[in-house]
C-alpha positions, 0 to 999 in steps of 0.5 A: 035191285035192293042189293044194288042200291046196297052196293052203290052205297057202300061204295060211296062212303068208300070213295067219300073216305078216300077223298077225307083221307086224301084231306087229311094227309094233305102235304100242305095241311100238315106241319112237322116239329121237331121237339127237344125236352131238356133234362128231367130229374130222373137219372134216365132223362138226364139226357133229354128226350125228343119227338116230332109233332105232326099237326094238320090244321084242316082237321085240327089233329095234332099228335106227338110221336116218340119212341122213348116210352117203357112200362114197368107192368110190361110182362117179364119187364124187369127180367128183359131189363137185367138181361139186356133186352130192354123193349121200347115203344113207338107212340102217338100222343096228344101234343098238347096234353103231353108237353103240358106234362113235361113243362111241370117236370121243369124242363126246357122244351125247343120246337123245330118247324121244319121246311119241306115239301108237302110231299115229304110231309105226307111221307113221314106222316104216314112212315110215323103213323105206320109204325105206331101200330100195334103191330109194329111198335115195340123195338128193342132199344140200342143205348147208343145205336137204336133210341129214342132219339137215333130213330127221329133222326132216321125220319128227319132223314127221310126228309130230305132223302139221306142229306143229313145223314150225308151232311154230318157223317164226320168226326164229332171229336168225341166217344160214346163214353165222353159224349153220355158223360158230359150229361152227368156232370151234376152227379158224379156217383152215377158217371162213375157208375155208369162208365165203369159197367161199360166196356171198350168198345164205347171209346171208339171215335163217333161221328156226328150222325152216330153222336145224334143218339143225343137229342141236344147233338141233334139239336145242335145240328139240324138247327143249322143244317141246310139241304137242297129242295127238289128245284136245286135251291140250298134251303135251311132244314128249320123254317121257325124256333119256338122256345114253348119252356124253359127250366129255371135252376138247373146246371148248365151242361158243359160244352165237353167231358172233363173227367173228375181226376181230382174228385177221384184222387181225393176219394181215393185216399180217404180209403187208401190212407185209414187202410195204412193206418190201421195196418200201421196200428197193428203193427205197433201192437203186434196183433190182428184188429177186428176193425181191419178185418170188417173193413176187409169183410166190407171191400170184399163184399162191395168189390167181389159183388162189383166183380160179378155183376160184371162178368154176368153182364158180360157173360150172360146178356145182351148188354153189349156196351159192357162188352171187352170191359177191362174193369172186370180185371179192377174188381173181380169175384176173387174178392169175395174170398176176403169175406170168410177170410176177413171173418177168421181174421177177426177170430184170429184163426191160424194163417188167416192173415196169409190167406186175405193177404193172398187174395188181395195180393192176387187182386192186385196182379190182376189189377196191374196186368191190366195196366200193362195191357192198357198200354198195348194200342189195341186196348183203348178203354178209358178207365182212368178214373176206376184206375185212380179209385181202386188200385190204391186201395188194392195197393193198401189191403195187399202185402205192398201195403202192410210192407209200406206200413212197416217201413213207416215208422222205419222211415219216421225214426231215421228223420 
């Protein structure tokens, strides 16, 4: 008899959680947000970070689920880093706490209540607390096809039954590589540094859909992007926009990517130049210069190991975006031959100028092989910014630019 009760009792609470579960996910208790933060300090936030807050007003919870969260303690972090296999997290977090957090960073945060049925609410819900398990939160994270942002995209899809992927599946008249940079006109080095480790295959047309790998593209659109319900009525995606902070001193991101040709000429020649005229001064002394041997010891160095880092990532891991790179024709390991080269140079070791002109010499085919392949259709990358940076100066440090040095004072004695 007493088991009985036992028995009875536990079914009880059983059925007493079913109907506070049944509370809890409630389609019209709940409200989903979508959340755009601005850009951060950070190189990593320079593209903006978003997430969705799902709160239920009977029980007052109210959490932040995203999917840009990494951790440097992470077990074999750094080596999963270097070798492309960056592993992410899905998350939930208290909202409250955690947007207080981001507006002392001086970010702009927006939130996007979203109109949908109830049931749609209680789907997503349970999609997002599904995959914040953990069992079934870490992902391997896509720069471009699988991130942070691309994954809340694929929920606010969910949402409407794959209209929004429908609705923006046409040209965004632009590439992945032209789209990341927009974000990173503040800091030129580090557009010039990201685009040259990346390959071809981001120069590719990108639709709309494809581009939401930026919160600010989703932003852009799902603010007016409209579906039809279940009754048949075209209805607006976002019931309400709440700006809950807004950055102060920050510079504006421009509406398209405008390459820094003129930064990059300028650049340029304050290498390509010096590196005449110390040829031109040996010249007119008729003997080899310490200073013209360190700076080639410095530029093999600087290109040699530019050159090998790329062909590690290209060869050996998993960065795919630095796949198909034609950089590795600008700068390659070839390079760093010029440094024992450089260092008999400056000890004025027999065919020692032979030997580092050789090497760059050699630098510079590759180079220029590369311009003829540029031509073909079938290479589309879009390096003319390390095209500008580098070849002046290969130009300079090979034999075309001691032969131009030579004819300078040709050329000056004639006028």
């Amino acid at each position: 008899m007493r088991n009985i009760r036992n028995l009875f009792f536990i079914l009880f609470i059983l059925f007493c959680a079913s109907l506070l579960s049944a509370e809890q996910f409630s389609g019209d208790d709940l409200d989903i947000t979508l959340i755009i933060i601005g850009q951060g300090d950070p190189i990593y936030s320079y593209w903006g970070h978003t997430g969705l807050i799902v709160e239920n007003h009977k029980t007052g919870r109210n959490l932040f689920y995203d999917f840009g969260n990494f951790s440097f303690e992470e077990r074999d972090f750094i080596r999963n880093f270097v070798m492309g296999r960056l592993i992410y997290i899905a998350a939930a977090k208290a909202s409250k706490s955690y947007l207080r957090y981001v507006i002392t960073e001086n970010r702009t945060i927006t939130a996007y209540t979203l109109d949908i049925s109830p049931e749609k609410k209680i789907e997503v819900a349970a999609a997002l607390n599904q995959i914040v398990m953990p069992e079934n939160r870490n992902y391997l994270y896509h720069h471009y096809e699988d991130n942070c942002s691309t994954r809340i995209r694929d929920y606010l899809d969910m949402a409407v039954d794959g209209q929004l992927e429908a609705a923006s599946n046409f040209s965004a008249d632009t590439t992945y590589r032209h789209s990341f940079l927009r974000f990173t006109s503040q800091n030129t080095a580090a557009s010039w540094f990201l685009s040259f480790l990346q390959g071809a295959d981001i120069d590719k047309p990108v639709t709309v859909w494809q581009a939401m790998y930026l919160p600010a593209v989703m932003e852009d659109f799902v603010s007016g992007f409209t579906y039809l319900n279940d009754e048949g009525e075209d209805i607006p995606f976002v019931l309400n926009t709440t700006i809950m902070s807004s950055s102060a001193g920050r510079s504006e991101i421009p509406a398209v990517y405008r390459p820094a040709y003129l930064k990059a000429i300028i650049f340029s020649l304050l290498f390509f130049i010096p590196v005449i005229l110390l040829r031109l001064r040996e010249i007119r002394k008729n003997r080899q210069s310490k200073l013209f041997g360190t700076i080639n010891i410095i530029f093999g160095i600087i290109i040699g190991l530019s050159g090998a880092v790329l062909f590690f990532l290209m060869a050996f891991t998993d960065h795919t975006v630095s796949y198909r790179n034609f950089n590795i024709m600008l700068v390659n390991p070839i390079a760093l031959l010029a440094v024992p080269a450089g260092i008999r140079y400056i000890r004025n070791t027999k065919g020692s100028r032979v030997f580092l002109e050789a090497v760059w010499g050699l630098q510079l085919l590759f180079a220029l092989v590369m311009l003829i392949i540029k031509i073909s259709p079938a290479v589309s990358q879009d390096n003319i910014i390390e095209i500008i940076l580098l070849i002046p100066l290969l130009t300079a440090l090979s034999p075309i630019g001691k032969a131009a040095a030579v004819k300078i004072p040709a050329l000056r004695s004639r006028l």
